[in-house]
C-alpha positions as CSV (number, residue, x, y, z in Angstrom):
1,X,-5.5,8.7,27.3
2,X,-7.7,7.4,24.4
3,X,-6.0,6.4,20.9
4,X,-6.2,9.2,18.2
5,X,-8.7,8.5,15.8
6,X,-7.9,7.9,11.9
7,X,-10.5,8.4,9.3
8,X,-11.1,5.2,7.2
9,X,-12.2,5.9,3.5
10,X,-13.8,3.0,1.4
11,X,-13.8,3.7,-2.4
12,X,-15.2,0.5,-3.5
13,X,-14.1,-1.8,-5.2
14,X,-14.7,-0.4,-8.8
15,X,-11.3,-0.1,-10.1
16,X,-9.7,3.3,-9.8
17,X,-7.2,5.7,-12.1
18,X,-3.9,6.0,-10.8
19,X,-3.1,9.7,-11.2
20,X,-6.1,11.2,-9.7
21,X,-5.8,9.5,-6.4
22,X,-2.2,9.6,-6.1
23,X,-3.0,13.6,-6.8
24,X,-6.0,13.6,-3.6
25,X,-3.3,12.6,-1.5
26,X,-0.5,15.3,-2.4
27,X,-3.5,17.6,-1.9
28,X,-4.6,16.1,1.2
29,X,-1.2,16.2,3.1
30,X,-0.3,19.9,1.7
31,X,-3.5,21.2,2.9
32,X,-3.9,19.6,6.3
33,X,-3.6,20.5,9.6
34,X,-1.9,19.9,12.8
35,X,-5.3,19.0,14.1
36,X,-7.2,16.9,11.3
37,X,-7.4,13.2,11.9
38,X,-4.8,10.5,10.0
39,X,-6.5,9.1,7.2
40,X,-6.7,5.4,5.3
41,X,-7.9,5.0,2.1
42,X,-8.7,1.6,0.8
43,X,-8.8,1.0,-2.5
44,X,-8.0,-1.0,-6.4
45,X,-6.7,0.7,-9.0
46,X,-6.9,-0.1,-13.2
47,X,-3.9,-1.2,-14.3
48,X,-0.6,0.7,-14.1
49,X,2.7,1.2,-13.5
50,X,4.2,3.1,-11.2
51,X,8.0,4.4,-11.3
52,X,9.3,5.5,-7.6
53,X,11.8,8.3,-7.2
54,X,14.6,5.5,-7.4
55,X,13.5,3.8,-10.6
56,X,15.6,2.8,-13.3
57,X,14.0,2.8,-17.3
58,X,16.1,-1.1,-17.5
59,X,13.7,-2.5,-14.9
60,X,10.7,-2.1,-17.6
61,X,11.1,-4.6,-19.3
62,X,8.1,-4.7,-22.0
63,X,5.1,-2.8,-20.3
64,X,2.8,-2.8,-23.4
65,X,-0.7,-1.1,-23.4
66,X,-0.5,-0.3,-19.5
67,X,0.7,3.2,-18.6
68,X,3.7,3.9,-16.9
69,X,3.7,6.6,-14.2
70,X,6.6,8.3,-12.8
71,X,6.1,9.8,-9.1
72,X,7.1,11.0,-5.7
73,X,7.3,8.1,-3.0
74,X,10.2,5.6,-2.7
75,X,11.4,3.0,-4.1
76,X,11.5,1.8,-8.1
77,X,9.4,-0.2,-9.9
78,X,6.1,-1.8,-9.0
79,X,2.3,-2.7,-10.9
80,X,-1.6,-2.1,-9.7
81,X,-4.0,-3.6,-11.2
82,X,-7.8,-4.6,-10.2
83,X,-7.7,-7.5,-7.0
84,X,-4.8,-6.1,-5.6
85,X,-5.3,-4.0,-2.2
86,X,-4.3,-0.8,-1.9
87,X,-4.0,1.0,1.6
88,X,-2.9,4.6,1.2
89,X,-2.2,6.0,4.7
90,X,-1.8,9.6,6.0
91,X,-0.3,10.0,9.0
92,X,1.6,12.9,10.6
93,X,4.7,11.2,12.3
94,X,5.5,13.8,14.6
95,X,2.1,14.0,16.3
96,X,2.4,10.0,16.6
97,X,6.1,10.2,17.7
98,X,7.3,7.8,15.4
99,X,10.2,7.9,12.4
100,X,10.0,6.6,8.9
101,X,11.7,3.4,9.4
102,X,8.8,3.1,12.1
103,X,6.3,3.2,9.7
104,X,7.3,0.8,7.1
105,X,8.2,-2.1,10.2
106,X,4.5,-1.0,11.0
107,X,3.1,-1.6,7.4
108,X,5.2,-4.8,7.0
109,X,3.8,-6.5,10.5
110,X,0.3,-5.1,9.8
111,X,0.5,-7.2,6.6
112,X,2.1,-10.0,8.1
113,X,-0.3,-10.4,10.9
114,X,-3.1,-10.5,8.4
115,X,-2.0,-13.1,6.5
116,X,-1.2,-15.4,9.9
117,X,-5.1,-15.0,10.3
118,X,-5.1,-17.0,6.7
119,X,-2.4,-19.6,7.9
120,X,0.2,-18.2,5.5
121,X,3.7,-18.0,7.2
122,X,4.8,-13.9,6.2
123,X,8.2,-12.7,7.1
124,X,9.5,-8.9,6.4
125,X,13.2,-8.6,5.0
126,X,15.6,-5.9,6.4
127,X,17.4,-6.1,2.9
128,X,13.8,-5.6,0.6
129,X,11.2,-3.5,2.3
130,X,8.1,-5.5,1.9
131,X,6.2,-8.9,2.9
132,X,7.2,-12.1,1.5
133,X,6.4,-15.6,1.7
134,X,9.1,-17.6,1.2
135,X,11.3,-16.2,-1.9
136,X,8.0,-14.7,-3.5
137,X,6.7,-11.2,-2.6
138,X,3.1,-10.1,-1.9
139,X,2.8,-7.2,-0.2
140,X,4.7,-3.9,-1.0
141,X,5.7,-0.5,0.6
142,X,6.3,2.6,-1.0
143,X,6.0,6.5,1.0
144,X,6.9,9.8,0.8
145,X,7.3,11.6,3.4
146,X,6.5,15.7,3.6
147,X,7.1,17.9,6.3
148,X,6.7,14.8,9.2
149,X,3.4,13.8,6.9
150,X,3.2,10.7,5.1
151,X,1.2,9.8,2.1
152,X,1.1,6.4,0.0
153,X,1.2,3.2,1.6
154,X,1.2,-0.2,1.2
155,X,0.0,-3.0,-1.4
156,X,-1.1,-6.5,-1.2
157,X,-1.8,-9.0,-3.1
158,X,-5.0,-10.5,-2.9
159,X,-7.2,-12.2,-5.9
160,X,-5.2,-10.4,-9.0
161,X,-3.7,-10.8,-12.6
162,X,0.1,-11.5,-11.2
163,X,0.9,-11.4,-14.9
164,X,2.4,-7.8,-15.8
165,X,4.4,-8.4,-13.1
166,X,6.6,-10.4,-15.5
167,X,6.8,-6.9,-17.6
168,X,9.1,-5.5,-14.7
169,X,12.1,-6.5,-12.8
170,X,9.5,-6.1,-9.4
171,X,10.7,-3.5,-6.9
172,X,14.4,-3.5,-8.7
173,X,14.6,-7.0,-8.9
174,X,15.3,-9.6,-11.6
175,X,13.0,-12.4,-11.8
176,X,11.3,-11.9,-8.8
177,X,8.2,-14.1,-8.0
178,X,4.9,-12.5,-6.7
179,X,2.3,-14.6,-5.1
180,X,-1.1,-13.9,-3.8
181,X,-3.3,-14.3,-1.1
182,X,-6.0,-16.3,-2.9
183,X,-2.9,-19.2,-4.6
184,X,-2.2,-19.6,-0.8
185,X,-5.6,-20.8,0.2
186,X,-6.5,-17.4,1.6
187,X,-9.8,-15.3,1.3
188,X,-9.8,-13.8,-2.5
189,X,-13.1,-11.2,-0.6
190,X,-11.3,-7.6,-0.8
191,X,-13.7,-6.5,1.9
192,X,-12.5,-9.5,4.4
193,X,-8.9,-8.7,3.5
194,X,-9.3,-4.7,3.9
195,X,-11.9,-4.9,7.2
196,X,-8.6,-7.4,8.7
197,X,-5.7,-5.3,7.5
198,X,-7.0,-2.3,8.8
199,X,-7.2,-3.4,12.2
200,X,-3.8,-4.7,12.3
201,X,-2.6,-1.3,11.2
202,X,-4.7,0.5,13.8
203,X,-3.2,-1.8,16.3
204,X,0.0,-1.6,15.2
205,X,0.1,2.1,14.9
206,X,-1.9,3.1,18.5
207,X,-5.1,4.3,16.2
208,X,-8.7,4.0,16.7
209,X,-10.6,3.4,13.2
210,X,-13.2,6.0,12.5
211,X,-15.5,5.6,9.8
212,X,-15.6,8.2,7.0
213,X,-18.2,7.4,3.8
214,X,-17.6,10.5,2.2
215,X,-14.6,9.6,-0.3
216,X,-12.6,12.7,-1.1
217,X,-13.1,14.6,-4.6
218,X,-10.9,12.6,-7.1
């Protein structure tokens, strides 16, 4: 039996609003069905911040100019901004046979495994979702999860301003260090970073990339 296919979206690289994407993918999962494809969407964004459903207003600490954005997935407290790569993924979990905690371990090794191809040691922690090298983070996990469909997905940290990360406690956490692909000595090319990570999540998921140019109506 072949691997089920998942559509692959490239926006570019030209840095993208938060709020209209995040709303293409609550339209996307409420108006698909049991037959469309899984989808990945790979993106930037401008800068923002976004609030999970388990944010606290003490872990913004002095966001300034850039907007702060309440929404849906998990998780608290966490900033995008142009450099950093965004890889929003649509699955439906009960046509792959796989649970939420499957998903994230999924994300986590993806990213891992990606970096190992840029000789930087990666570890997942079962106590902080999320990829971190060392004590300092770089990549990020955040879903939601809606009637056995998931929409966001993951972030990482590639060739970006780290600095408004120091405007938040990161993720919940008090002076937690973020670190990047491109500090490490790794590729600071979004497309190398993106074509790489999404075959580690195809292969760590059981899916068959399938390309899709036509970016969904944002």
């Amino acid at each position: 039996m072949s691997a089920p296919p998942i559509a692959v979206r490239h926006f570019g690289w030209r840095p993208q609003p938060y709020r209209p994407v995040w709303q293409a993918m609550q339209r996307f999962t409420a108006e698909r069905g049991p037959d469309d494809p899984d989808a990945l969407w790979l993106l930037n964004h401008e800068p923002v911040f976004t609030q999970g459903r388990n944010g606290r207003a003490e872990h913004i600490l002095a966001p300034g100019d850039i907007e702060v954005v309440p929404i849906d997935r998990g998780g608290q407290v966490t900033y995008h901004g142009p450099g950093q790569l965004m890889a929003y993924i649509m699955l439906d979990l009960k046509r792959l046979g796989i649970g939420i905690r499957s998903m994230v371990s999924a994300l986590e090794n993806a990213m891992v495994a990606t970096l190992a191809g840029y000789d930087i040691d990666a570890h997942a922690r079962r106590d902080a979702p999320g990829v971190y090298v060392g004590d300092a983070k770089i990549g990020s996990v955040g879903l939601r999860v809606s009637r056995s469909n998931s929409y966001h997905g993951l972030a990482l940290n590639v060739n970006m301003d780290l600095e408004p990360f120091s405007s938040i406690d990161p993720c919940g956490y008090h002076g937690l260090v973020m670190t990047q692909i491109a500090d490490l000595g790794g590729p600071s090319d979004l497309d190398r970073v993106a074509a790489d990570l999404s075959a580690h999540l195809c292969a760590e998921l059981g899916l068959i990339a399938a390309d899709a140019p036509d970016t969904p109506a944002i």
